[in-house]
Phi, psi and omega in degrees: 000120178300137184267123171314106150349139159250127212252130193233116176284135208229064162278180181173186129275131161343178168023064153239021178050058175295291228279355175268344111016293196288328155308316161294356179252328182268315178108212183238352168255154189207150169244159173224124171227163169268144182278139220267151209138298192259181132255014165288139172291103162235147177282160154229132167208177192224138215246128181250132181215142183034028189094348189263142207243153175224150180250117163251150183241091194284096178250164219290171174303137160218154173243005202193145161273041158214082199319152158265297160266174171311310156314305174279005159288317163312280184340299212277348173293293170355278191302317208250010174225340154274156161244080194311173185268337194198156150229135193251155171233121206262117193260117182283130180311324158283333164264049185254063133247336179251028159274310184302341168289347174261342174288332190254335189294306213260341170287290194332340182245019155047010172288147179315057186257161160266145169226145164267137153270100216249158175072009177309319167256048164270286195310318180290347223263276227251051139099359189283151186217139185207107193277071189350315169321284172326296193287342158298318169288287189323327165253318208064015106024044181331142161211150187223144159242150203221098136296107178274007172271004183225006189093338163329131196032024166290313182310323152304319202285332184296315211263320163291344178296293166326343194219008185287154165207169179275167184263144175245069217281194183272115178277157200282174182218120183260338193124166159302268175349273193316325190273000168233033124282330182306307186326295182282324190313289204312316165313307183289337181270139212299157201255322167309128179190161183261007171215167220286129189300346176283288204305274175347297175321310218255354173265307164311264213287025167252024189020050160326122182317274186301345167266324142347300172299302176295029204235278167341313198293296193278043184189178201241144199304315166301321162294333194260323165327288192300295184310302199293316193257012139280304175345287183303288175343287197298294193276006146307315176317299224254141145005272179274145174297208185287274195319311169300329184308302207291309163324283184300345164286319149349287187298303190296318179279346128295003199266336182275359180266317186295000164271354186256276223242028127230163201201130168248116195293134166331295175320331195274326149335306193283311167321309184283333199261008166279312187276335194289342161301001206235322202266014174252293199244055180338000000 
């Protein structure tokens, strides 16, 4: 008897190279449909391993899981209303400091995630170093590095596809005020989901459209009552919005994982302040 496809998401930001990534994982045949609804594209193909069919999905570039265009909603539907065998978040290696923040988001959702360092060796060539090891402990995270362009660690990255569960990541610390609206938010919300009653909390008070709206759809006029007005509460309290708050827990907590788990060689220092001297002054 043939085994139910297990459907596995392919996230990223433009240019980190998912969709040639989604190639080495598929192979040459693919389907591309719109997803429904919409008119965004997304591919599909299908990856066979130990006996088991995997559905891979290359879905559009996003950077936060707070969409903006059409395109990165589709992606953020994708993450928050399905329930994948895996996701893999595809990173270009060299820029994984303004990456890591959709990396914490989305371990923060308690989804089955990978994260690839993709283009590793672009990164080693201008001198970047990044100590996996680390960065695993530090997200709690699997990390595999990859060059798709030659097939490099695709084979690990297969065997991790293979071994997803969900994470039990380090949670971001947002303030008090905030951390004691996720609480009760949390308390209140249906416990079915394909992601974490925290993440869901923290979308509601950044007063996301689409988890508002399924909020609604799904709860009874007295329940979506008491949540819009903690919601409304909570950002009366605060300063600031929601989102910067969220932002700068962010910001911070990555600036502390790249200081434990990467490093850059003078050359690589000399390499960057060359090009950026060259792209100021052509």
């Amino acid at each position: 008897m043939a085994m139910t496809p297990r459907r596995v998401l392919v996230v990223g930001s433009p240019n980190v190279g998912k969709s040639l990534l989604f190639n080495c994982l598929t192979g040459d045949y693919v389907t591309v449909s719109n997803y429904p609804g919409t008119t965004v594209e997304i591919s599909s193909g299908r990856m066979r391993t130990g006996g088991q069919s995997y559905d891979i999905i290359d879905t559009p570039g996003i950077y936060s899981l707070s969409p903006i265009t059409e395109e990165e909603r589709v992606t953020c539907e994708c993450l928050l209303s399905e329930k994948p065998h895996a996701v893999i978040h595809v990173i270009d290696a060299k820029n994984i400091g303004r990456m890591l923040g959709l990396t914490l988001q989305l371990a923060e959702a308690g989804l089955p995630l990978i994260v690839v360092l993709n283009m590793a060796d672009e990164a080693r060539a201008v001198g970047v170093r990044i100590d996996t090891a680390k960065l695993q402990e530090f997200t709690g995270v699997p990390v595999v590095e990859t060059v798709a362009t030659t097939g490099e660690g695709v084979p690990a990255l297969i065997s991790r596809i293979a071994a997803a569960a969900p994470i039990t990541p380090v949670p971001l610390a947002y303030g008090p005020e905030i951390e004691d609206a996720v609480t009760r938010l949390s308390g209140l919300l249906p416990s079915e989901s394909p992601v974490s009653s925290r993440t869901r909390s923290l979308l509601l008070l950044q007063e996301d459209p689409e988890q508002t709206s399924l909020l609604l759809k799904s709860l009874d006029a007295a329940a979506a009552g008491r949540i819009l007005g903690i919601v409304s509460t909570t950002r009366n309290q605060l300063e600031h919005s929601i989102h910067y708050h969220s932002t700068l827990a962010v910001k911070q907590r990555v600036d502390r994982i790249l200081g434990a788990c990467m490093s850059v060689s003078e050359r690589g220092r000399d390499f960057r302040e060359t090009l950026s001297r060259f792209l100021m002054r052509p």
